[in-house]
C-alpha positions, 0 to 999 in steps of 0.5 A, spaced: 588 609 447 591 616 450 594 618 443 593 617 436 598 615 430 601 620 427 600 621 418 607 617 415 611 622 413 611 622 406 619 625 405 626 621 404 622 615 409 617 614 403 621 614 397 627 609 400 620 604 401 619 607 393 626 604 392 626 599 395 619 596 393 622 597 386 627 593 386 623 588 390 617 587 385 621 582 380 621 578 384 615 578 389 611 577 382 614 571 381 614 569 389 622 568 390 626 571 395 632 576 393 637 570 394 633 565 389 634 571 384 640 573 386 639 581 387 645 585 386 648 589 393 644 595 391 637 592 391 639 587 397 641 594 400 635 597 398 631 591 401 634 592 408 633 599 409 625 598 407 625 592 412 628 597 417 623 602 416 618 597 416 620 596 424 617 597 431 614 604 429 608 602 429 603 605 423 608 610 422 612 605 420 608 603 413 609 606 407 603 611 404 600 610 401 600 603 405 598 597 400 593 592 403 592 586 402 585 584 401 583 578 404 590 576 402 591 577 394 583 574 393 585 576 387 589 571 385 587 564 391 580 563 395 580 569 400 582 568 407 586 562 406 593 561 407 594 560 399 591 567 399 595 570 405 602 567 403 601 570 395 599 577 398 606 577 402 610 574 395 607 580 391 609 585 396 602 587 400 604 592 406 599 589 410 594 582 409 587 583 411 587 576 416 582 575 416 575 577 418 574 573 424 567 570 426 567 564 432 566 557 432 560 554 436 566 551 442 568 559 441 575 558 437 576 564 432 576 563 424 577 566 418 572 567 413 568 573 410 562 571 413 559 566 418 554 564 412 560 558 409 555 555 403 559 560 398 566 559 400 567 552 403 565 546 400 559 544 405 554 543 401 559 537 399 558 533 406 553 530 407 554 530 414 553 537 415 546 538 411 542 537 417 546 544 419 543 548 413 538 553 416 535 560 416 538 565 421 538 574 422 543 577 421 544 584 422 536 585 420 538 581 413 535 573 412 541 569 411 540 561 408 546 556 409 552 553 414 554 558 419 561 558 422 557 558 430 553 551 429 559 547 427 566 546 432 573 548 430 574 540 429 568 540 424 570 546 420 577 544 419 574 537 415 572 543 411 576 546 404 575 553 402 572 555 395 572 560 390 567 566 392 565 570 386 567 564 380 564 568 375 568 574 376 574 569 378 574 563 373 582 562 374 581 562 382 576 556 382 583 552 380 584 552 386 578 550 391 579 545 395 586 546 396 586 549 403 582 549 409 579 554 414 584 557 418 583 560 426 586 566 428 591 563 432 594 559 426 595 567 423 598 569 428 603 563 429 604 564 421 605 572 421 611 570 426 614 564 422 614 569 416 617 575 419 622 570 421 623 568 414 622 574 410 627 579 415 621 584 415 615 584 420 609 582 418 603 586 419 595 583 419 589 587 419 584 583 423 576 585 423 571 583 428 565 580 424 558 582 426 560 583 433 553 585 436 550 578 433 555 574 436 555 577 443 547 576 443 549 568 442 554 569 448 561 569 443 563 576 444 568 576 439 573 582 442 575 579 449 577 572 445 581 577 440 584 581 446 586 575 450 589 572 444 593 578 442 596 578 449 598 571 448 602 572 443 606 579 445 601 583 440 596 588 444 601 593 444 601 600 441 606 599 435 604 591 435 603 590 428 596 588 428 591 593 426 584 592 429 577 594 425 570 593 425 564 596 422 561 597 429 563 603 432 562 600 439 566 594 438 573 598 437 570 602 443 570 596 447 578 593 444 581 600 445 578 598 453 582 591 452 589 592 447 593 598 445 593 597 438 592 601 432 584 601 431 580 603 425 572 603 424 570 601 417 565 606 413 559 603 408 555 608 404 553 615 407 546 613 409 547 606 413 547 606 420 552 601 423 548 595 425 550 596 433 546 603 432 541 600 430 540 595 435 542 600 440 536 605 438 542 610 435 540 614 429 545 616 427 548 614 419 555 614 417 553 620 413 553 623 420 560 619 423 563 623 417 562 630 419 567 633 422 564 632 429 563 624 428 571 624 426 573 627 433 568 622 437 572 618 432 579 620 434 577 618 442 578 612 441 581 609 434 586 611 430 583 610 423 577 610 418 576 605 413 571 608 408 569 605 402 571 608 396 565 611 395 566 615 400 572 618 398 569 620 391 563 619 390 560 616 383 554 619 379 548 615 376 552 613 370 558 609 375 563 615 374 568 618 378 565 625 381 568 630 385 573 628 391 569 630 398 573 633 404 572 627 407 579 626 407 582 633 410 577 632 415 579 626 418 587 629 417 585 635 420 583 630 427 589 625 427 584 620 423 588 615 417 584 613 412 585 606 409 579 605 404 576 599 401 576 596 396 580 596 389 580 591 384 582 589 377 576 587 374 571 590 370 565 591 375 568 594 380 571 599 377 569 606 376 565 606 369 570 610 365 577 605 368 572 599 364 574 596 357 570 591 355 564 588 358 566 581 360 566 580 368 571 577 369 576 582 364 580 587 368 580 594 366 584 600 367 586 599 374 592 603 375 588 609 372 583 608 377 589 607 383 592 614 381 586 617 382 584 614 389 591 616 391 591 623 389 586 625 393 590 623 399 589 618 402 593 613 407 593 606 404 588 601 400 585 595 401 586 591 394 585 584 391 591 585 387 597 587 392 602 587 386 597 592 382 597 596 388 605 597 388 606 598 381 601 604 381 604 606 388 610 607 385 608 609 379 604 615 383 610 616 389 617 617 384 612 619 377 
């Protein structure tokens, strides 16, 4: 990509998103339209003037602070099934992180946190498949269980999905067995369909899943992703698909084979991306964060998804310190920031947002929503969409 996406503009274009959002967010909680509710000509107008903002304008188009949609609302459903995609959307989302995606072994793609399906699918119930169960590498780290390359996509679909952290999400196990696996040209047939549906584009936020591991096994992951985006119409520069990775080198090589918007994900200051390392590059993520990483950065991606930590660090007591200038600096470059991940519950809140000690009790989410937002970046990945809006709009109009 020869140019970048600028920074939304957060004038009159933001607080009618605001408005609209407002009035919408009754009944995206509850999972109706405005026709079923019957929203009264003020709200409907509203609802239109958002859609129409959220148009073929590319990133600029979206609302700041865009709220994604993590996995779907893995709040509330199994992550990366369609249960979890379709709730993001009824709650608001801006954008639904669908989904990571890591091949089959007849080389389909698929939506799952990892290749390791023994914590999120009931594998380990089919009999047939205990022979799969192995030990493999990944990244450096031994990995024991079911991986999504051993089995065909017809195998997989005999699969139903499960809750990943059931001790943290009771309420979401509810829910296991009720849906299957899906591929990632199913969600783009499914983001089509509820565009359609819904009168407003639907954007998704794919990633490429270990992209070195899996090009060692001969599955590369970035031409199966750009030959599919082709098929649909979705590999251009306003296209509503958002791809990113933890390595730096699988965004270079999609810049090579789509033009749409891409984002290099960040983990902690002193890991090093995991294509560095098989490439006997030494560099951290410490040294992708200073102002000459983001400039190499901005030559071929128009984002950077942090992690929270990133942005403001935490002390040995798990409080918030001082913001960084990581933001700024990546403004200063044409970079957005889309940092990952917020969640309602206790353990993965800043310690002074917590009340409580049960795992699975939510803290003060929107304290710790508001604190993020005001160090000035463009969006966030969230488990809870609904919460996000609620602390957007309480941040952009309060």
């Amino acid at each position: 990509m020869g140019t970048h996406e600028s920074r939304v503009a957060q004038g009159s274009e933001e607080r009618a998103g605001g408005t609209a959002r407002r009035a919408l967010l009754g009944a995206a909680v509850l999972g109706a339209g405005g026709a079923v509710l019957g929203l009264s000509g003020t709200a409907k107008a509203a609802e239109a003037a958002g859609a129409a903002g959220r148009g073929g304008g590319g990133l600029k188009s979206l609302p700041v602070p865009t709220v994604i949609g993590h996995r779907g609302a893995s709040g509330y459903r199994p992550e990366h099934t369609f249960g979890s995609y379709q709730l993001a959307l009824d709650l608001g989302a801006d954008i639904v992180e669908a989904g990571d995606l890591v091949p089959t072994r007849d080389g389909h793609l698929v939506c799952r946190h990892e290749p390791e399906i023994g914590g999120t699918t009931d594998v380990a119930d089919h009999p047939e498949f205990a022979d799969r169960k192995t030990t493999k590498v990944i990244d450096g780290v031994s990995t024991t269980g079911w991986f999504t390359e051993d089995f065909t996509l017809a195998e997989l679909k005999r699969l139903r999905a499960v809750e990943r952290i059931p001790a943290n999400r009771p309420h979401n196990t509810l829910y296991n067995g009720r849906w299957e696996i899906p591929t990632f040209e199913e969600v783009l047939r499914w983001q089509d369909e509820q565009t359609r549906r819904r009168g407003r584009q639907v954007w998704i936020y794919p990633e490429t899943k270990h992209p070195t591991y899996f090009r060692k096994l001969g599955l590369g992951l970035e031409e199966r992703v750009a030959k599919l985006l082709r098929k649909y119409g979705k590999d251009k520069r306003n296209s509503p698909v958002v791809l990113q990775s933890f390595e730096p080198t699988s965004i270079e090589r999609l810049n090579k084979l789509v033009d749409n918007p891409l984002v290099v994900l960040l983990s902690g200051a002193g890991s090093r991306p995991y294509d560095f390392v098989e490439a006997g590059d030494p560099r951290t993520v410490a040294d992708l964060i200073t102002p000459k990483g983001l400039r190499e950065i901005a030559g071929y991606a128009q984002g950077i998804g942090p992690t929270l930590d990133l942005v403001i660090p935490k002390d040995a007591n798990g409080r918030l310190t001082k913001p960084t200038t990581l933001v700024a600096d990546a403004h200063k470059v044409g970079l957005i920031l889309h940092p990952y991940t917020m969640r309602n519950e206790n353990p993965f809140l800043p310690a002074e947002f917590r009340k409580g000690t049960d795992a699975d009790a939510y803290g003060d989410a929107f304290g710790a929503f508001q604190a993020y937002f005001a160090t000035g970046i463009d969006g966030v990945f969230t488990d809870n969409p609904d919460t996000g809006l609620l602390a957007r709009d309480a941040f952009v109009n309060g």
